[in-house]
C-alpha positions in Angstrom: 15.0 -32.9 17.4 14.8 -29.8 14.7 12.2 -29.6 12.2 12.6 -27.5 9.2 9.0 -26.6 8.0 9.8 -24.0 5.9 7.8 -22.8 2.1 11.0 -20.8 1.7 14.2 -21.5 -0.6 17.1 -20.6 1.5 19.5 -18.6 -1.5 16.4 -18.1 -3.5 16.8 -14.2 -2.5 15.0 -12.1 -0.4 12.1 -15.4 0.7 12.5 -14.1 4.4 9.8 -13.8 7.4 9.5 -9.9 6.1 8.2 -10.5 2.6 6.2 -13.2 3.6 4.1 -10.8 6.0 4.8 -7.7 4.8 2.5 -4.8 3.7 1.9 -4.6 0.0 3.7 -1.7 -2.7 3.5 -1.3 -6.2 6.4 0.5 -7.7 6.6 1.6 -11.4 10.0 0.3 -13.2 12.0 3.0 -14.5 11.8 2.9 -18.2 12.2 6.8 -18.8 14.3 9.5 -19.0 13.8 12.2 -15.8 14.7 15.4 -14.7 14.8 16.3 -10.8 15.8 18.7 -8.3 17.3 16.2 -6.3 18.3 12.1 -7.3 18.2 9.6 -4.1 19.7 6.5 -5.3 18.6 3.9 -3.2 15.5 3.3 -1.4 16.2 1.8 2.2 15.8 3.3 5.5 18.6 6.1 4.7 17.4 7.1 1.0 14.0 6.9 2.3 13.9 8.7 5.0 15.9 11.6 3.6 13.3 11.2 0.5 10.4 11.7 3.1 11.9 14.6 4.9 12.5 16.2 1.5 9.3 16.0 0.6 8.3 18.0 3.8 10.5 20.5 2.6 8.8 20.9 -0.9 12.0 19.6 -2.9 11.6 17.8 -6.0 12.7 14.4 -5.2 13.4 11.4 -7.2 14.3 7.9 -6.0 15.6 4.6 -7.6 16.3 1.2 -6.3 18.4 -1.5 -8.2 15.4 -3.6 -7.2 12.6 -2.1 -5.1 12.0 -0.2 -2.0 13.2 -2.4 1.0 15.2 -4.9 -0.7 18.9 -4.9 1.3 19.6 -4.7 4.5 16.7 -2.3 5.4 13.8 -5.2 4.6 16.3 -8.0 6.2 17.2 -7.0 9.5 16.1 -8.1 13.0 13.5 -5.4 12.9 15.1 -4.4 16.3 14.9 -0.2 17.2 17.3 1.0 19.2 19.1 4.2 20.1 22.2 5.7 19.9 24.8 4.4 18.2 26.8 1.1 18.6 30.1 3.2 20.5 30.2 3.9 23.7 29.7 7.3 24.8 32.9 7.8 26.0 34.5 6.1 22.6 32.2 8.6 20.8 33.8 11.6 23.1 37.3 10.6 22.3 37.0 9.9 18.5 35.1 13.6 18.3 36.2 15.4 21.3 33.8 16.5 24.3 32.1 19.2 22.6 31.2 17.3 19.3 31.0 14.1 20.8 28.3 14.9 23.5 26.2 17.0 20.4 26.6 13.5 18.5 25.8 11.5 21.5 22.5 13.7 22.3 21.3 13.6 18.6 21.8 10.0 17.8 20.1 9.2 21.5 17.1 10.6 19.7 16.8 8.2 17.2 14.0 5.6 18.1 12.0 8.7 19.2 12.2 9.4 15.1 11.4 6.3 14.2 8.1 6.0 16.3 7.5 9.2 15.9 7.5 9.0 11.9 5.3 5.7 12.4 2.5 7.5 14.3 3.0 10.8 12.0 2.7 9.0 8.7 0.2 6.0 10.3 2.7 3.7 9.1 1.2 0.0 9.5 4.8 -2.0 10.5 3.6 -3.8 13.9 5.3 -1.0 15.8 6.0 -2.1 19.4 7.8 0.1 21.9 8.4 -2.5 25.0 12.0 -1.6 25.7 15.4 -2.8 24.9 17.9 -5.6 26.9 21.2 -5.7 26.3 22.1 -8.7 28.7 26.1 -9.5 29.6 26.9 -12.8 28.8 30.3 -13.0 31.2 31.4 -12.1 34.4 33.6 -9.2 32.1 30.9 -7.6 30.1 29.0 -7.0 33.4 31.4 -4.4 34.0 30.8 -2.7 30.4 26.9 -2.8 31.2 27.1 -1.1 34.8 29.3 1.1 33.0 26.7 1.5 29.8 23.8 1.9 32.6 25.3 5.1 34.6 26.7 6.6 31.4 23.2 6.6 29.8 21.5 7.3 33.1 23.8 10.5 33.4 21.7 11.5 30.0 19.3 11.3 31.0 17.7 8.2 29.3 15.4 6.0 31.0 17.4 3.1 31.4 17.8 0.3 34.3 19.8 -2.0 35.2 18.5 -5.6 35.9 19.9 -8.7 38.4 20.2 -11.9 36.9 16.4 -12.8 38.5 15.1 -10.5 36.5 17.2 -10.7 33.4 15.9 -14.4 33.2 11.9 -13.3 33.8 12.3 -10.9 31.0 14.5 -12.9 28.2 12.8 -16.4 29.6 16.5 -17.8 30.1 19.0 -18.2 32.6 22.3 -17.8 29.8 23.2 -14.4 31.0 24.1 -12.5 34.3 22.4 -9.2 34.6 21.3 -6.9 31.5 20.5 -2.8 30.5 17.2 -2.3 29.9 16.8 0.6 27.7 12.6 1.8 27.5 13.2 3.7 24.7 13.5 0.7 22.0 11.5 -1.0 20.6 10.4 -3.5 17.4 8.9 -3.4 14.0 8.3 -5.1 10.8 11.4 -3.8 9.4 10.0 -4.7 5.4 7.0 -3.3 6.2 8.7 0.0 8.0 10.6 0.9 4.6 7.7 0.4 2.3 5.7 2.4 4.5 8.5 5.2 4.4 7.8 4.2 0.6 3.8 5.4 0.8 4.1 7.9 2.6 6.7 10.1 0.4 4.9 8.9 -2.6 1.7 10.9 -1.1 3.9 13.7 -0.3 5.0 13.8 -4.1 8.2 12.0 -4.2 8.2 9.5 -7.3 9.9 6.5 -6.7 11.0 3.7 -9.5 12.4 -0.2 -8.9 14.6 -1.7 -11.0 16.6 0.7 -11.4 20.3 0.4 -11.2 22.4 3.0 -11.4 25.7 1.9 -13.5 27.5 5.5 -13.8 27.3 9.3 -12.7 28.7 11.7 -14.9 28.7 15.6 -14.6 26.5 17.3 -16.9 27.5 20.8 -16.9 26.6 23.0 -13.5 24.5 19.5 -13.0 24.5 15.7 -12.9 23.4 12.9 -14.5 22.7 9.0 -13.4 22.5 6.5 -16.2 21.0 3.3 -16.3 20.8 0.6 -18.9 17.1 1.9 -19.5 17.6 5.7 -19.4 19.1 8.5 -17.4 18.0 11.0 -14.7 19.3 14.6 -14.2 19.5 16.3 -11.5 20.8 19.1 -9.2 22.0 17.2 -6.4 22.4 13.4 -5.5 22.6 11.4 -2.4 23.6 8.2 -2.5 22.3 5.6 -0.2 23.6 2.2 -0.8 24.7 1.3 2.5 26.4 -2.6 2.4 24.7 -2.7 -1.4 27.0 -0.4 -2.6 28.3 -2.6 -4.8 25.2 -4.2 -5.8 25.6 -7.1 -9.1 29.1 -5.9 -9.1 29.0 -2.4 -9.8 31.9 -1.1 -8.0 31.8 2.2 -10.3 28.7 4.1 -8.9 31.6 6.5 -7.0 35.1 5.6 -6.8 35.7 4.2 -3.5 32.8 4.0 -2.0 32.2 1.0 -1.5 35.8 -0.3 -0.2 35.2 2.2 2.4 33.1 0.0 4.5 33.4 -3.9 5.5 30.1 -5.8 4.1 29.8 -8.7 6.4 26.2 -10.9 6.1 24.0 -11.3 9.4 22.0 -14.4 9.4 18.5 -15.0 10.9 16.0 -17.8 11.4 12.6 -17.7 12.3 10.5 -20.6 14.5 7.1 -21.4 13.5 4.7 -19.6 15.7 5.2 -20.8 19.5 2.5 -22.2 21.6 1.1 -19.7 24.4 2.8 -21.5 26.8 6.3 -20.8 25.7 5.2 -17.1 24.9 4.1 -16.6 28.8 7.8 -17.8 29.0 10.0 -16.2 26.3 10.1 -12.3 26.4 6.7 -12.4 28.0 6.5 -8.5 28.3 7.6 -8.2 24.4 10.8 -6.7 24.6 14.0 -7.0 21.9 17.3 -8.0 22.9 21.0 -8.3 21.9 23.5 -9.3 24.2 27.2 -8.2 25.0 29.2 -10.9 22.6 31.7 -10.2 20.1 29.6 -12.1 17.4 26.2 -11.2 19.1 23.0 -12.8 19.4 20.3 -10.2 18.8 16.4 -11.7 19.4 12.6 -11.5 19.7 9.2 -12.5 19.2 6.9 -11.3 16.2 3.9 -10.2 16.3 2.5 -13.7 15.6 4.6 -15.5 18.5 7.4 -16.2 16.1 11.2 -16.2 17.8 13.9 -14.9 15.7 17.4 -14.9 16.4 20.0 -13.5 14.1 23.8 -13.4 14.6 27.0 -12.4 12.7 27.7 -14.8 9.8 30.6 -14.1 7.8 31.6 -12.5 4.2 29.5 -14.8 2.5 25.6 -15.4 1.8 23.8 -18.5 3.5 23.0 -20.2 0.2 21.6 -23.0 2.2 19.8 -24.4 5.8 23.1 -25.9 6.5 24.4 -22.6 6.4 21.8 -21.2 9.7 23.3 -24.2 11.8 25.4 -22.2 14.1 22.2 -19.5 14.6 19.7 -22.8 15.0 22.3 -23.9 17.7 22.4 -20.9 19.2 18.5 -21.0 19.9 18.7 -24.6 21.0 21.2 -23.3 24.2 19.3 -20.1 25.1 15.7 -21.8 24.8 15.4 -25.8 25.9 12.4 -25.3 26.4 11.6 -25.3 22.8 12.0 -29.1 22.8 11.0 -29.8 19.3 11.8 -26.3 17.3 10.2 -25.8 14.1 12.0 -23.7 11.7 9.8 -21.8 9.3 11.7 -18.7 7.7 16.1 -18.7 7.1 17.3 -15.1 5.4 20.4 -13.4 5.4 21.9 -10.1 4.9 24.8 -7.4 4.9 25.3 -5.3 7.3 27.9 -1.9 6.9 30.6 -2.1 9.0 33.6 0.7 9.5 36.6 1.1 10.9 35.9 3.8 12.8 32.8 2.2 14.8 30.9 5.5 13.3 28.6 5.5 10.7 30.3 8.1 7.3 29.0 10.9 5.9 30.1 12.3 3.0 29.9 15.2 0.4 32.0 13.2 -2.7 31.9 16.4 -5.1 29.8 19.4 -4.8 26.0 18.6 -4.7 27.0 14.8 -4.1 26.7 13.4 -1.0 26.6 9.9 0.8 25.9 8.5 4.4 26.6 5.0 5.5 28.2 2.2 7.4 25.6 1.8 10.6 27.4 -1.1 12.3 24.5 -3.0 13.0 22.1 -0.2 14.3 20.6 0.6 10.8 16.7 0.8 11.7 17.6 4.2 14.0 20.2 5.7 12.5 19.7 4.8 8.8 15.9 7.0 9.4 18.6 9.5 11.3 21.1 9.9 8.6 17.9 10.6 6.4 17.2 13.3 7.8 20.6 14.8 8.5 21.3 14.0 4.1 17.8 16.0 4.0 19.2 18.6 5.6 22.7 18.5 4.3 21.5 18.8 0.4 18.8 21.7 1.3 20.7 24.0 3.3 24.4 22.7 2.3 25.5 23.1 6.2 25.9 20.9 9.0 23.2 20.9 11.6 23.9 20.4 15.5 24.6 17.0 16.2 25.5 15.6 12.9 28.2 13.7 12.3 31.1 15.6 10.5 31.9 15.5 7.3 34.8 12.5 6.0 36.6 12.1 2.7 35.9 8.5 1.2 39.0 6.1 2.5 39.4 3.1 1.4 39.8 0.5 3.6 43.7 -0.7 2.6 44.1 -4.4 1.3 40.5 -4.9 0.8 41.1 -7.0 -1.8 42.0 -9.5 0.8 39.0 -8.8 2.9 37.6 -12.0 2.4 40.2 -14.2 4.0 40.9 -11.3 6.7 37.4 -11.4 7.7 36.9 -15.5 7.9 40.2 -15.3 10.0 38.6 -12.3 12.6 35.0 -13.9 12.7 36.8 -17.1 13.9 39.1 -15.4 16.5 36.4 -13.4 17.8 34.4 -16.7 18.0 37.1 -18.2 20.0 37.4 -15.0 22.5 33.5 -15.5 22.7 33.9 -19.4 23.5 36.7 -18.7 26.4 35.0 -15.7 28.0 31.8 -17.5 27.8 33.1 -20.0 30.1 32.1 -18.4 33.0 28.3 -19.3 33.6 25.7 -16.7 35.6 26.1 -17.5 39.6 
């Protein structure tokens, strides 16, 4: 039996778990016309961040949001914190070479470490929880690719351990999946609450930050550049641009040419339980960790910090407009947890997520003083605050630091205009790999 006991209107945007318990912030619209050293156009992780680490760097900073602080993907994830990025350290090594590669590798380890770190510098108030991260194999054939994951991490020097099936069950509280990576240094947090603290805390530092702001067009303005809005117009030395999977937010496909065919906007649905009873919480990640396992179109999952599970998976090009749309995620919770005999369904929310072709998130400078850094493939809470700080960086000093990704010119991804069908037709075939290699139960 499901029971949907939910005050929110699925497709009636942005009524997720995250607003409902969110900290509070008051933003200004923007109404006037502004000067600036340096324009961040939208305020997620990534424009936040990079706002934030200005700001310690005395810059004059500016930031605008189409809508406010926190409102894509960075205020509708799983809230989940984990390093590195989604490659493979030896993918990462042969898309870079060795010496880049392992600079890469070491920086983007380091990620979660900024995250927390920013939380306890800033006293940021987002239910921060640092438990540790499972990444459990679902088949007999990703075991291989977490042994694999385990001794190439280990060789890093990261405090990570592998775990039998006996104790991959105690930890996740179900007997779906073989053995798992536990990685200490992740973590969760109240991802809504994380950006508008990002929000306060540059705000005190001096950064001014506006809502409602989109930005329709930038235009050069002599040795400068402008930003226009239907409202007004900002101008400013240098701009980053930090749309991520909003890029081409109410249809605006003109902010910079190409950028936002360049990446693969795919929506990630989530649902949230009604608080569980302290019974099933003694039996569901009892020691509070975060998970996501090994599939093709993974199950990522955890508990709140009122006893709420969450589950969120891959979904497809499209929004979930309505409950019918969560079935496959509510099904999905129903096979990894019996236990929940009678689930109640309180919270349904979706959102895109970046993807590229590449596996690697892009930065770019677009013109002289312009920059950009996105596509995060599903690890956006680490390295959206990474990029941040590396666009901080990028704009002050105009050099690459150690460790950053390089520098890419905006490509296109070809026949996007067909993306849509292309991307039903590979969510269902990677479905069907996930259906025949899941065959093979934990022995």
């Amino acid at each position: 039996m499901i029971s949907h006991k939910t005050s929110n209107s699925v497709g009636d945007e942005f009524k997720s778990l995250w607003q409902a318990t969110s900290t509070q912030l008051e933003i200004d619209s923007f109404e006037d016309n502004l000067d600036c050293d340096i324009l961040i156009i939208g305020a997620g992780f990534t424009g936040l961040s990079a706002a934030l680490h200005l700001s310690e760097l005395e810059q004059d900073v500016v930031v605008v949001d189409a809508v406010e602080p926190g409102y894509g993907a960075s205020g509708r994830n799983g809230g989940q914190v984990i390093p590195g990025l989604k490659l493979y350290p030896e993918e990462v090594r042969k898309k870079l070479g060795d010496e880049k590669g392992n600079a890469v590798i070491n920086a983007t380890n380091g990620s979660a470490d900024l995250v927390f770190n920013l939380i306890k510098k800033y006293q940021i108030d987002c239910k921060a929880n640092r438990n540790g991260f499972i990444q459990p194999a679902f088949s007999n054939t990703s075991c291989g690719v977490i042994r694999s994951r385990v001794e190439l991490l280990s060789k890093l020097g990261a405090p990570v351990e592998l775990l039998d099936k006996e104790t991959t069950a105690e930890y996740l509280g179900t007997n779906s999946y073989f053995i798992a990576l536990l990685d200490k240094r992740g973590g969760s947090l109240q991802p809504l609450s994380y950006a508008r603290g990002l929000a306060k805390a540059a705000i005190r530092q001096g950064v001014k930050i506006y809502s409602n702001a989109l930005v329709n067009k930038i235009k050069p303005l002599q040795d400068r550049w402008q930003a226009s809005t239907q409202k007004a117009s900002i101008n400013a030395n240098r701009i980053l641009i930090c749309t991520n999977g909003y890029s081409d937010l109410n249809n605006n496909p003109g902010l910079w040419p190409g950028l936002n065919r360049s990446i693969i906007p795919l929506h990630s649905f989530q649902v949230a339980t009604q608080p569980l009873s302290n019974k099933l919480r003694q039996s569901i990640l009892p020691h509070g960790h975060v998970a996501s396992d090994t599939k093709r179109l993974l199950n990522y999952f955890r508990l709140d910090h009122e006893g709420r599970l969450i589950l969120g998976g891959s979904g497809n090009i499209y929004e979930g407009k309505s409950i019918r749309d969560f079935s496959h995620i509510v099904r999905r919770i129903q096979s990894l947890y019996p236990q929940i005999t009678e689930p109640q369904f309180e919270f349904y929310w979706s959102g895109k997520i970046a993807l590229t072709m590449s596996g690697l998130p892009h930065i770019h400078e677009m013109a002289p003083g312009v920059y950009s850094g996105l596509g995060y493939n599903g690890r956006g809470v680490g390295m959206a605050t990474l990029m941040g700080q590396w666009l901080a960086e990028l704009v002050t000093d105009g050099d690459q630091i150690p460790g950053m990704l390089p520098l890419t010119t905006i490509k296109p991804i070809k026949l996007q205009s067909f993306r849509k069908p292309v991307i039903t037709a590979a969510y269902f075939w990677k479905s069907l790999q996930d259906r025949v290699e899941g065959r093979q139960k934990p022995i």
